[in-house]
C-alpha positions as CSV (number, residue, x, y, z in Angstrom):
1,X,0.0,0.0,0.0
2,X,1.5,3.2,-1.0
3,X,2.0,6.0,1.2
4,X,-0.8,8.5,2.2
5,X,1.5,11.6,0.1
6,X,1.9,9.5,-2.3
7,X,-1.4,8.4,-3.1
8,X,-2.7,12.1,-3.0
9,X,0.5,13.0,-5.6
10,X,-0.6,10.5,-7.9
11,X,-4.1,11.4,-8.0
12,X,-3.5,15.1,-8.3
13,X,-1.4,14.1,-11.2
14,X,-3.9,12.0,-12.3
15,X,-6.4,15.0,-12.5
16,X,-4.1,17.4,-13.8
17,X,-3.4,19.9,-10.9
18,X,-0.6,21.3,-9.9
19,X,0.7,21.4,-6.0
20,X,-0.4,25.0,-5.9
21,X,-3.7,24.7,-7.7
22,X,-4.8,21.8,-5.0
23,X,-3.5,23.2,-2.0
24,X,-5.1,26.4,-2.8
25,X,-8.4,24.5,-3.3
26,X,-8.7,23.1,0.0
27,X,-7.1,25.8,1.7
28,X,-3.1,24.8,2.7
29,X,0.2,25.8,2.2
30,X,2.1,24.8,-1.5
31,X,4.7,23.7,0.6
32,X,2.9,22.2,3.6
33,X,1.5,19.9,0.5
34,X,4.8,19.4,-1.2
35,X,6.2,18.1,2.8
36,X,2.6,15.7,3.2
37,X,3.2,14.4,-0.5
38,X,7.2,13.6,0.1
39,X,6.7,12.3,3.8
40,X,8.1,14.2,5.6
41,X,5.1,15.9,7.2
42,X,2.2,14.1,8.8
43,X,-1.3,13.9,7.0
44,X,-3.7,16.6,7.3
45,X,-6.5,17.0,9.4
46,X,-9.7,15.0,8.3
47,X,-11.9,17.8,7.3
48,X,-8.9,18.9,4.7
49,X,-8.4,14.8,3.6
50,X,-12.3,15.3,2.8
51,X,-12.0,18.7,1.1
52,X,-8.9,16.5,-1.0
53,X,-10.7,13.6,-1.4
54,X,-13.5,15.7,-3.2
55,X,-11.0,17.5,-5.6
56,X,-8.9,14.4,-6.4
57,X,-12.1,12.5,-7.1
58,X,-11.5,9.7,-4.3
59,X,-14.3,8.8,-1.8
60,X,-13.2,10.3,1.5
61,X,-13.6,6.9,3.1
62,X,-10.4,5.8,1.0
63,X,-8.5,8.7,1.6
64,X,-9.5,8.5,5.6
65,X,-7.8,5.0,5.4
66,X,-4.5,6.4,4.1
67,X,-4.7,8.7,6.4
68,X,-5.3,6.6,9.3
69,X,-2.7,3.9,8.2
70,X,0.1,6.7,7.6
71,X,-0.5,8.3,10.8
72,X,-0.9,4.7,12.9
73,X,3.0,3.9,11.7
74,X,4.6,7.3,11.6
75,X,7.6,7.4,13.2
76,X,8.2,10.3,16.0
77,X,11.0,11.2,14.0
78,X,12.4,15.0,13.7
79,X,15.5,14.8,11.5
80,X,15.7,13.7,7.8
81,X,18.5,10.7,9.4
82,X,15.9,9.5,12.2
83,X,12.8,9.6,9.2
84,X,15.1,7.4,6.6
85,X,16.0,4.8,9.5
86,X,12.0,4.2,10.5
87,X,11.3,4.3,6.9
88,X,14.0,2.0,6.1
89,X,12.9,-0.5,9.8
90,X,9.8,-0.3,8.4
91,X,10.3,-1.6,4.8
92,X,12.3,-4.6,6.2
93,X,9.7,-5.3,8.4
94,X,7.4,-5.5,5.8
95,X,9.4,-7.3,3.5
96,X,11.0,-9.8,6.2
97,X,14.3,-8.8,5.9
98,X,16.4,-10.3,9.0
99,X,19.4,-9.4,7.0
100,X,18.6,-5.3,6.6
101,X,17.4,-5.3,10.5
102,X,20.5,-6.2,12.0
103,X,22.7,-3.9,9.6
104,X,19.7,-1.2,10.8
105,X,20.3,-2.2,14.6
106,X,23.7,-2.1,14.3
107,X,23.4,1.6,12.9
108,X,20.9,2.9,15.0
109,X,24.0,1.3,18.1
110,X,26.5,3.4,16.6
111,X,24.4,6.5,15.8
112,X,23.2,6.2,19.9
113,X,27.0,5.9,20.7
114,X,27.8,8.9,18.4
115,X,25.1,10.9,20.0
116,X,25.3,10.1,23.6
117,X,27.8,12.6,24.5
118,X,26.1,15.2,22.8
């Protein structure tokens, strides 16, 4: 299942609207859309998924479920390193990968090492 910002990109590009035409539609920021679309902000609010889901030409009750999965495994990340790692745990999660979750354990070690003294 694709991401939430990535299912509202390809949709608006499906339809033909640019980042600024949509987010002025339903009433955000061009670039608080651009950050929801690339991940690294979380999903809007649910009256702005509906107002979305309306211009995109999705029912809201699909778009609620992105929205609701996205925001159920969202890491409480707050640097661009920390979002790659949990996007990175999560994809070997999801693809069973025992290999990629040690070399990711073994990185998040040395990265707590590296930052302990900080």
């Amino acid at each position: 299942m694709m991401s939430f910002g990535e299912f509202v990109k390809k949709h608006r590009k499906r339809i033909g609207k640019t980042q600024r035409q949509l987010a002025s539609s339903v009433g955000v920021g061009t670039s608080y859309l651009s950050s929801v679309e690339n991940g690294a902000k979380s999903p809007f609010k649910e009256d702005v998924c509906i107002k979305i889901a309306e211009e995109i030409g999705v029912s809201a009750h699909t778009i609620l479920r992105y929205r609701k999965q996205e925001i159920s495994v969202r890491p409480r990340a707050n640097t661009p390193f920390k979002r790659k790692l949990c996007r990175e745990f999560f994809q070997c999660i999801i693809d069973k990968d025992e290999k990629q979750l040690i070399e990711l354990q073994n990185l998040i070690t040395k990265w707590r090492v590296m930052n302990a003294s900080k």
